[in-house]
MMTF fields as JSON, N, C-alpha, C and O atoms, coordinates in Angstrom:
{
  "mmtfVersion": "1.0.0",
  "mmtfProducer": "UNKNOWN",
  "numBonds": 491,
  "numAtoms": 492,
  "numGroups": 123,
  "numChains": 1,
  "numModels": 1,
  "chainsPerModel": [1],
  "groupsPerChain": [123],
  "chainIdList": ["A"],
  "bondAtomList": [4, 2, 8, 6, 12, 10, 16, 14, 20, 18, 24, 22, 28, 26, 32, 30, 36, 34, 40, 38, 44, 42, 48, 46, 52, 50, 56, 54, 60, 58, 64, 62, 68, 66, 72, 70, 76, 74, 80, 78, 84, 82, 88, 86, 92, 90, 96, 94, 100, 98, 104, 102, 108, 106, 112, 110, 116, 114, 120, 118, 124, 122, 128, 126, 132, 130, 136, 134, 140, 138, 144, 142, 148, 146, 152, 150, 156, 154, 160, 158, 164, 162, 168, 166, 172, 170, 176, 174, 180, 178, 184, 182, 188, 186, 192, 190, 196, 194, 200, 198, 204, 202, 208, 206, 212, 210, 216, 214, 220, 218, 224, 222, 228, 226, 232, 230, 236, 234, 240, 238, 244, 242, 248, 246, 252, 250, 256, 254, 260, 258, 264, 262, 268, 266, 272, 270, 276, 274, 280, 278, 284, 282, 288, 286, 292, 290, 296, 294, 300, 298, 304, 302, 308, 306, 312, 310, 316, 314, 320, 318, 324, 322, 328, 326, 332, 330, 336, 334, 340, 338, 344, 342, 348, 346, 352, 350, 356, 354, 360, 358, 364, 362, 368, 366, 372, 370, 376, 374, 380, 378, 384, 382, 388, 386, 392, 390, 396, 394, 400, 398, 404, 402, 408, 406, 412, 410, 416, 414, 420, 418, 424, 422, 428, 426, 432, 430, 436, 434, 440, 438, 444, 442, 448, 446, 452, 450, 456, 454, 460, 458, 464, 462, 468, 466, 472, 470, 476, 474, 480, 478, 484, 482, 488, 486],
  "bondOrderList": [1, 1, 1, 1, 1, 1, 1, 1, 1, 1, 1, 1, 1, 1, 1, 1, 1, 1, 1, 1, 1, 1, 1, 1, 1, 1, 1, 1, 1, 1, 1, 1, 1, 1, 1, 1, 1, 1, 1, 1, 1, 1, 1, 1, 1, 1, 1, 1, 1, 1, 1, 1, 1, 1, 1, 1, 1, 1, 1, 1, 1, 1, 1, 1, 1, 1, 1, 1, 1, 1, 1, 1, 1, 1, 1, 1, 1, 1, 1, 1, 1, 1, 1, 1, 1, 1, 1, 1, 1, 1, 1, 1, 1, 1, 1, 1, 1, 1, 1, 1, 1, 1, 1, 1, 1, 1, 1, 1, 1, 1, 1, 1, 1, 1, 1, 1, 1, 1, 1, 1, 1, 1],
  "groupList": [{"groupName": "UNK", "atomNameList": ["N", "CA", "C", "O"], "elementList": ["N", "C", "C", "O"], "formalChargeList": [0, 0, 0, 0], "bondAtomList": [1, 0, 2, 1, 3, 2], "bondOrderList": [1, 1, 2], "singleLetterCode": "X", "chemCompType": "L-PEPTIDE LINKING"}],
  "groupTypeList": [0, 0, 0, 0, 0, 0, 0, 0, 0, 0, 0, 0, 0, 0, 0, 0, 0, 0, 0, 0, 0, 0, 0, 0, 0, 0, 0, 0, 0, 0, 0, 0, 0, 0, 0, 0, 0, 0, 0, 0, 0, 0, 0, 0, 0, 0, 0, 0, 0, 0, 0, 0, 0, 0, 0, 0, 0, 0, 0, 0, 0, 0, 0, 0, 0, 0, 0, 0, 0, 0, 0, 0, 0, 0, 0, 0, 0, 0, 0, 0, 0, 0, 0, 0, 0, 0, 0, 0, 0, 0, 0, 0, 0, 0, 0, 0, 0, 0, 0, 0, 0, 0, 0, 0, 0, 0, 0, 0, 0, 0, 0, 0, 0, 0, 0, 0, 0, 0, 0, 0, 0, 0, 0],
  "groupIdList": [1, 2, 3, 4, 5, 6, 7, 8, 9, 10, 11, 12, 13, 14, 15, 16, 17, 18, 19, 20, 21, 22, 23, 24, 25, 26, 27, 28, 29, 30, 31, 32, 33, 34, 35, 36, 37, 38, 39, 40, 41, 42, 43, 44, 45, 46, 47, 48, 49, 50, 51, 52, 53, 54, 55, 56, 57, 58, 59, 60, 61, 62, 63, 64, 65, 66, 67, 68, 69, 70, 71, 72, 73, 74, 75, 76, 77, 78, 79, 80, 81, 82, 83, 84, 85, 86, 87, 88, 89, 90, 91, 92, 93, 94, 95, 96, 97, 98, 99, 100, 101, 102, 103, 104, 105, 106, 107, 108, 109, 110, 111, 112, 113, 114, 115, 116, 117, 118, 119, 120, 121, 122, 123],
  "secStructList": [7, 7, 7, 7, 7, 7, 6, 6, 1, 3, 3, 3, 3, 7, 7, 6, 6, 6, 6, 6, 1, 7, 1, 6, 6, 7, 7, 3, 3, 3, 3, 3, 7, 7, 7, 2, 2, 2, 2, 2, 2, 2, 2, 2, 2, 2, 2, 2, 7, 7, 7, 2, 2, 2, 2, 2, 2, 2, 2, 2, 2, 6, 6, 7, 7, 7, 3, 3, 1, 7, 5, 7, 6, 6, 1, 7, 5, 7, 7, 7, 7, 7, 7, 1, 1, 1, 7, 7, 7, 1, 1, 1, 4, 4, 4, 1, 7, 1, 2, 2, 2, 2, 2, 2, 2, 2, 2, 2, 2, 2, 2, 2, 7, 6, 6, 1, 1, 1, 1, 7, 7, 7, 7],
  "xCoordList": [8.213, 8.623, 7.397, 6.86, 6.871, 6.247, 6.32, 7.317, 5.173, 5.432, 4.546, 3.451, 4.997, 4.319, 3.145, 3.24, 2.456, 1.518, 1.099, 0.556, 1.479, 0.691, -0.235, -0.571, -0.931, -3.154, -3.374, -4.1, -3.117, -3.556, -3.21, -3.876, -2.225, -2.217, -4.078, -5.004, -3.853, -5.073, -5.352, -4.945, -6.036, -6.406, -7.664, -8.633, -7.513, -8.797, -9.824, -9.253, -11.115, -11.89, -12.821, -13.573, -13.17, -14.396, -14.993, -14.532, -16.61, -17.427, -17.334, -16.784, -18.31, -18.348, -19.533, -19.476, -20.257, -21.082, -20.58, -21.151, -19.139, -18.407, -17.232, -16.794, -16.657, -15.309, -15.666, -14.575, -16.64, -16.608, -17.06, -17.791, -16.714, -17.075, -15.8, -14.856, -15.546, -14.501, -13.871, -14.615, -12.119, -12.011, -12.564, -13.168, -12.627, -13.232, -14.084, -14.164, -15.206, -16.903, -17.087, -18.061, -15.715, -15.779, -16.094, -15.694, -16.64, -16.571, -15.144, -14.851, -14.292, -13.229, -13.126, -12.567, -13.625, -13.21, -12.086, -11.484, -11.773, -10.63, -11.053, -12.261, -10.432, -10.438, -9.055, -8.211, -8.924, -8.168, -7.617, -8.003, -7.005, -7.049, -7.001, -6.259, -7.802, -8.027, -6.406, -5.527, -6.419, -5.195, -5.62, -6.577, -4.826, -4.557, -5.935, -6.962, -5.919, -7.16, -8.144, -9.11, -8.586, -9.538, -9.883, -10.986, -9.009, -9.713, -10.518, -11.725, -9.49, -10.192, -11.296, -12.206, -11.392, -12.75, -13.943, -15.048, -13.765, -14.448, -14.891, -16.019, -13.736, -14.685, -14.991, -15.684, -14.578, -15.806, -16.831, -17.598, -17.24, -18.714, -19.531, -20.709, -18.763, -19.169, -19.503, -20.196, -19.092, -19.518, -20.611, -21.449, -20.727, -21.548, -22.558, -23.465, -23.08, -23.546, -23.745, -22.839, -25.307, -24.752, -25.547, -26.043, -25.607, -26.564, -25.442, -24.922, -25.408, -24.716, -24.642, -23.531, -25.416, -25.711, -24.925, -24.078, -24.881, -24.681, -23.048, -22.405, -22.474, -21.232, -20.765, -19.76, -21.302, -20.716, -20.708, -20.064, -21.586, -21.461, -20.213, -19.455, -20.061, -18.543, -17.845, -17.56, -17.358, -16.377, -16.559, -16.057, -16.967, -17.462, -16.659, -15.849, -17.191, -17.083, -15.336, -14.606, -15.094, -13.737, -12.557, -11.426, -13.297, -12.191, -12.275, -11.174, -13.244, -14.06, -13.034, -13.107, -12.016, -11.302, -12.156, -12.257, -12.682, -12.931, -13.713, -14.123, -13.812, -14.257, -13.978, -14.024, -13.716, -13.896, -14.781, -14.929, -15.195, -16.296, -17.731, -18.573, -17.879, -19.153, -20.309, -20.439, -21.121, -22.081, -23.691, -24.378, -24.13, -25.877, -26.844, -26.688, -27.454, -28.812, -28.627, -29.257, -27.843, -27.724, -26.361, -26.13, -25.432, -24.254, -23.763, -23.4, -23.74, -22.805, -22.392, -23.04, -20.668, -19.809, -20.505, -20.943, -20.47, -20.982, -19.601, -18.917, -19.101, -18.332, -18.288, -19.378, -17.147, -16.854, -17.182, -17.289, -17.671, -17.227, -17.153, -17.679, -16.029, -15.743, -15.431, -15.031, -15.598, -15.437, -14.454, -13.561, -14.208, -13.064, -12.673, -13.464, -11.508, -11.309, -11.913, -11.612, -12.748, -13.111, -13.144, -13.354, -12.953, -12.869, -14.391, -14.936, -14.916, -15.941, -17.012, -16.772, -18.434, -19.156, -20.208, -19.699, -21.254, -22.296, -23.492, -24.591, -23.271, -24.006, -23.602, -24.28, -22.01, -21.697, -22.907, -23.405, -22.895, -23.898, -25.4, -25.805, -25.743, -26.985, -27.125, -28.062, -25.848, -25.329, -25.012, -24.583, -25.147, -24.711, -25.507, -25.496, -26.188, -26.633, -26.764, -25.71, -27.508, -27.773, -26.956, -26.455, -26.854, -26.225, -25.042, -24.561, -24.206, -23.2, -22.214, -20.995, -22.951, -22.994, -22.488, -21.672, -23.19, -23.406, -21.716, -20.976, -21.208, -20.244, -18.808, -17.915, -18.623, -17.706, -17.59, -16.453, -18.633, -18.454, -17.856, -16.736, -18.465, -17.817, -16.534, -16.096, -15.799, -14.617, -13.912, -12.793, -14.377, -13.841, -13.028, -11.83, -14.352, -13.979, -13.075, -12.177, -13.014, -12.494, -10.887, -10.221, -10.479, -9.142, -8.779, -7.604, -9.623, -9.314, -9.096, -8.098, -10.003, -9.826, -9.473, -10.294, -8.393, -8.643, -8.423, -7.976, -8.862, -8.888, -10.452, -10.688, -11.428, -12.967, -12.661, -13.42, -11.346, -11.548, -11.265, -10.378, -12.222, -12.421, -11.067, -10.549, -10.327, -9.368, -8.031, -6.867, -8.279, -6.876, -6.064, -6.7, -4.938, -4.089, -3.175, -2.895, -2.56, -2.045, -2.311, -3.481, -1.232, -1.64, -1.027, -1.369],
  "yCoordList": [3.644, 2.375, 1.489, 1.29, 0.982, -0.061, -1.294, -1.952, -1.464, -3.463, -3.872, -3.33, -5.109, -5.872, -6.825, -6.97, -7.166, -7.832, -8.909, -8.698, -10.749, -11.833, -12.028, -13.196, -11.4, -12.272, -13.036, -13.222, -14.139, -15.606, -16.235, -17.263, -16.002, -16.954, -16.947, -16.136, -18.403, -18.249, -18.453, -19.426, -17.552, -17.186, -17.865, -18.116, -18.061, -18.645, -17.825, -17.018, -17.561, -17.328, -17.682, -18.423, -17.072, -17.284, -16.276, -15.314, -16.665, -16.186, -15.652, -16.129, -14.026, -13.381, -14.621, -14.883, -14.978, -15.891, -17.022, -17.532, -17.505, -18.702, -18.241, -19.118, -16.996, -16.974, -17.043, -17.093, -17.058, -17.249, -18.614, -18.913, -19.593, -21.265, -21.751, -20.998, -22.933, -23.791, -23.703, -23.47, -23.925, -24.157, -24.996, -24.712, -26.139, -27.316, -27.432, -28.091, -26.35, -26.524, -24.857, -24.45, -24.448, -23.265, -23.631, -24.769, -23.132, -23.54, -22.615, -21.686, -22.956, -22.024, -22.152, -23.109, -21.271, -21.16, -20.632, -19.72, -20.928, -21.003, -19.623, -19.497, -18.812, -17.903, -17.328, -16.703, -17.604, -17.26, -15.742, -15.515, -15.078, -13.787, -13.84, -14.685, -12.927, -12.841, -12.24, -11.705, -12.578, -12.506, -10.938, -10.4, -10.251, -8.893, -9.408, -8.735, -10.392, -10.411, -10.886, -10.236, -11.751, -11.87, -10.735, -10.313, -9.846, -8.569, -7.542, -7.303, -7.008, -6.521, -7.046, -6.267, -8.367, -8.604, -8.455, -8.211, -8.601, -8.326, -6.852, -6.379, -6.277, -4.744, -4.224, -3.217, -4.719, -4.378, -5.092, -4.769, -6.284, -6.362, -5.86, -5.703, -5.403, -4.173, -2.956, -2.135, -2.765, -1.69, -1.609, -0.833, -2.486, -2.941, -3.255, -2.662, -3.932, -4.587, -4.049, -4.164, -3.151, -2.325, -3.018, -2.453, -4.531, -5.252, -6.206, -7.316, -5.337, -5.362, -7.345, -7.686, -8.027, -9.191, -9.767, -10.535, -9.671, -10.643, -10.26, -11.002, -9.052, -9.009, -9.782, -10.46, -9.819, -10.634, -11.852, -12.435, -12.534, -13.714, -14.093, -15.019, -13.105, -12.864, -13.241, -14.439, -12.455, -12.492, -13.666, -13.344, -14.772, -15.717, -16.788, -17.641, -16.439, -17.574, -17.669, -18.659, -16.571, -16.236, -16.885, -17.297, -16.803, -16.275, -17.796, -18.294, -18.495, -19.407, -20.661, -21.025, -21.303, -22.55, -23.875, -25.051, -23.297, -24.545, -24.368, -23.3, -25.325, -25.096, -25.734, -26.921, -25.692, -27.252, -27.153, -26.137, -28.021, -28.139, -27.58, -27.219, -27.549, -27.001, -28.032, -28.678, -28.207, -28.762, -28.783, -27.914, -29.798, -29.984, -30.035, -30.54, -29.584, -30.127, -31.274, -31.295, -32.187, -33.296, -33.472, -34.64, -32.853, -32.254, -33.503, -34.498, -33.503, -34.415, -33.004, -31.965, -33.419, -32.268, -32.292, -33.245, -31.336, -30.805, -30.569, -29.708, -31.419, -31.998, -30.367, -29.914, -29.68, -28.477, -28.921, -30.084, -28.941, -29.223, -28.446, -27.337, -29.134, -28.463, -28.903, -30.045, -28.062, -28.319, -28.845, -28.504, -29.654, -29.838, -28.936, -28.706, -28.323, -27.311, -25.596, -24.517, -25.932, -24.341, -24.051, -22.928, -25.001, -24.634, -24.889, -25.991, -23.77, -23.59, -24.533, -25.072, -25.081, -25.636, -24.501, -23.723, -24.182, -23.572, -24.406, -23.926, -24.989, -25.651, -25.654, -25.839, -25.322, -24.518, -23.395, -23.25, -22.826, -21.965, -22.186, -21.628, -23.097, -23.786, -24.485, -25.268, -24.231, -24.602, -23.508, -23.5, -22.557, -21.137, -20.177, -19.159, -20.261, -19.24, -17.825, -17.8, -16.953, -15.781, -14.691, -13.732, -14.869, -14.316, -13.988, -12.885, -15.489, -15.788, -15.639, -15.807, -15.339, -14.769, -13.612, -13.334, -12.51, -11.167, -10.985, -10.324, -11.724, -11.693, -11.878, -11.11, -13.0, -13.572, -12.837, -12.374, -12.294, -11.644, -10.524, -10.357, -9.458, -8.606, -8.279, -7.153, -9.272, -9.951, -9.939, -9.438, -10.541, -10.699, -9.556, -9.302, -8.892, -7.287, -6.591, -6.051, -6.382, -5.698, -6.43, -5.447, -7.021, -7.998, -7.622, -7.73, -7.268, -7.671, -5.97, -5.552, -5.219, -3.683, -3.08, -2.181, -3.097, -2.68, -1.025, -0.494, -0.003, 1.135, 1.468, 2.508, 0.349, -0.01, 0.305, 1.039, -0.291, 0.019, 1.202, 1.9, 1.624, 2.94, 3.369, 2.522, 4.574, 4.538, 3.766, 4.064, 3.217, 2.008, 2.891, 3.235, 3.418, 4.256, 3.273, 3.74, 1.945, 1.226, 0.583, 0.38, 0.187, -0.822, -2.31, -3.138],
  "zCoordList": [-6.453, -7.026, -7.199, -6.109, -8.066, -8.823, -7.985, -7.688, -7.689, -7.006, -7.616, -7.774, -8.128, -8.8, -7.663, -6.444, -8.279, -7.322, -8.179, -9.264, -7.45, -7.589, -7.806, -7.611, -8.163, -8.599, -8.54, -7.564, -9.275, -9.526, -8.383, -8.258, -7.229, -5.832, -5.317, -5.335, -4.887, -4.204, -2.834, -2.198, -2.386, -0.58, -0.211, -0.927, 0.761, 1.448, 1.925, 2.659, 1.918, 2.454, 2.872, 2.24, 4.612, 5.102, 5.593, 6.208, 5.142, 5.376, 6.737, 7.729, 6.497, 7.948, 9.111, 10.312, 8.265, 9.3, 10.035, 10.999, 9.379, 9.731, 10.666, 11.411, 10.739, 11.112, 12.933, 13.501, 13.8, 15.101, 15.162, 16.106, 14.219, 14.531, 14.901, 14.667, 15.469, 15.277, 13.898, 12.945, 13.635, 12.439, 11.971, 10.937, 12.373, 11.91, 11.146, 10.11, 11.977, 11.265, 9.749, 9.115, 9.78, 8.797, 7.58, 7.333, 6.738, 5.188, 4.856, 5.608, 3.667, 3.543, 1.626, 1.092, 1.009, -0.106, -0.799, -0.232, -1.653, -2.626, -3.228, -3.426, -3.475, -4.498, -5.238, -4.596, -6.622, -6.99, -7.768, -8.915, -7.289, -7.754, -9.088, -9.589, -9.98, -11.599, -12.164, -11.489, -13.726, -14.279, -14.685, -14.128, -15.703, -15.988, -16.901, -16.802, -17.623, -19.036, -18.315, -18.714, -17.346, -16.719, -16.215, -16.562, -15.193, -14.76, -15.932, -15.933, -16.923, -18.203, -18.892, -19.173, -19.253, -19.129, -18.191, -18.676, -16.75, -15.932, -15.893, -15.758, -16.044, -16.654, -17.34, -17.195, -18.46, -19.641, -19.721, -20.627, -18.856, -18.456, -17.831, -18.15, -16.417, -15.809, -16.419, -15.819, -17.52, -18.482, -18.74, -18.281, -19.581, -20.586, -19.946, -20.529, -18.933, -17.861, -16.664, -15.839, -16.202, -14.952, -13.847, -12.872, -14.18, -13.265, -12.091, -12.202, -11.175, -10.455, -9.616, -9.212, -9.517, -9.051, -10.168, -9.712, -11.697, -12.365, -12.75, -13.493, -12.177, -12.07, -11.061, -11.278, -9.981, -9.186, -9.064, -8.192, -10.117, -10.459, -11.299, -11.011, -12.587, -13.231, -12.355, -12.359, -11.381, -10.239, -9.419, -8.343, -9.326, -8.709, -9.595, -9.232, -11.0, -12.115, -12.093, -12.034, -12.148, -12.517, -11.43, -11.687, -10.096, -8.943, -8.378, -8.144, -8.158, -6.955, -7.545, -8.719, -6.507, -7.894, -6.837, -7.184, -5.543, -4.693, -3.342, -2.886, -2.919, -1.537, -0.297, -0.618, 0.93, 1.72, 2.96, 3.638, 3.111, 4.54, 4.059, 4.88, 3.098, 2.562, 2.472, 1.432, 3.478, 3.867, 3.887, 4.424, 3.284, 2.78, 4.194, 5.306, 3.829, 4.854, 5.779, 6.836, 5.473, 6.339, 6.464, 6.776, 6.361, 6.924, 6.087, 6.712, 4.997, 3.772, 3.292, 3.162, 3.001, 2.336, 0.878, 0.232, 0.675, -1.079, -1.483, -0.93, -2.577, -3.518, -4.486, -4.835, -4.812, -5.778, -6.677, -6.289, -8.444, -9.602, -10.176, -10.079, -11.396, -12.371, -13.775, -14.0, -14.665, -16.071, -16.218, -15.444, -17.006, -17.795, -18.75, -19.665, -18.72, -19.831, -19.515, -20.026, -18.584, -18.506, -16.746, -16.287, -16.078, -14.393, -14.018, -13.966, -13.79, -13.243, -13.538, -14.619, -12.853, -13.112, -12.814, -12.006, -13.098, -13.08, -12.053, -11.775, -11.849, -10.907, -9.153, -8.142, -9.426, -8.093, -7.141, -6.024, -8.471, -7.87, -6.67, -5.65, -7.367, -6.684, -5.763, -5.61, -4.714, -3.324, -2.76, -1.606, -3.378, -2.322, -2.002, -2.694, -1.125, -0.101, -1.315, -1.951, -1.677, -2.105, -1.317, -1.904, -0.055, 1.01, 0.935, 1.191, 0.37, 0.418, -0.968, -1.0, -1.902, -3.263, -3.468, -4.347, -2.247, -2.504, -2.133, -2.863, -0.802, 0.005, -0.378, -0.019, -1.172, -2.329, -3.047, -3.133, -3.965, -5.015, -4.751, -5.234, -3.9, -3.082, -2.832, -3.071, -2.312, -1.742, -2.804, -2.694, -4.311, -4.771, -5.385, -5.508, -5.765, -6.696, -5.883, -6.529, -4.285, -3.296, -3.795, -4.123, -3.883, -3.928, -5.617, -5.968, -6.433, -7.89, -8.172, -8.759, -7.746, -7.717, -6.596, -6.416, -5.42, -4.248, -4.234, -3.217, -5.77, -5.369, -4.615, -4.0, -4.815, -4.341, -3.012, -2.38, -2.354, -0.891, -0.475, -0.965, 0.755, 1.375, 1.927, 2.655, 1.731, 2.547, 2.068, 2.337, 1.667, 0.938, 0.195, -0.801, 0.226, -0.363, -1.122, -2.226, -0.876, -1.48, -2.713, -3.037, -3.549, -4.568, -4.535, -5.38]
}
């Protein structure tokens, strides 16, 4: 039997470096699972595209709707933005850790394709 599966709900995530903090002090991002045409696009960039970093930026662009507790150098919250009309701001980017890039993105594809996961027999 066929189960349909929700995408577009969005889950929280935190980082593996955050999850032994207080909740308090966690950063927790928003990610929203990609639609059937967002995913298809996402892989025919992956196609086309075998530069693996800048897929996961795709998957970033696509998925990321927010953030909270996400904190500067002097522990002022860093404010999400976003487009009007298109979501994402591109300047998101330039608050996130390279680290933390690799991790999300990751996360993301793992959630958007979970035949990626090892062992995962489910759909």
């Amino acid at each position: 039997m066929a189960i349909a599966r929700l995408r577009t709900s969005v889950a929280d995530y935190i980082l593996e470096c955050d999850r032994e903090l207080n909740k308090d002090e966690q950063t927790i991002f928003k990610l929203k699972g990609l639609s059937v045409t967002e995913t298809a696009e996402l892989q025919d960039r992956m196609l086309e595209d075998k530069n693996y970093a800048t897929q996961l930026l795709n998957a970033i662009r696509a998925s990321l709707v927010n953030w909270d507790n996400l904190k500067d150098a002097d522990d002022n919250l860093v404010k999400f933005k976003q487009v009007k009309g298109s979501g994402f701001n591109e300047s998101n980017f330039d608050m996130l850790d390279q680290t933390w890039v690799m991790e999300l993105g990751n996360a993301i594809l793992k959630r958007t394709f979970p035949e990626m996961n090892e062992g995962d027999s489910k759909n």
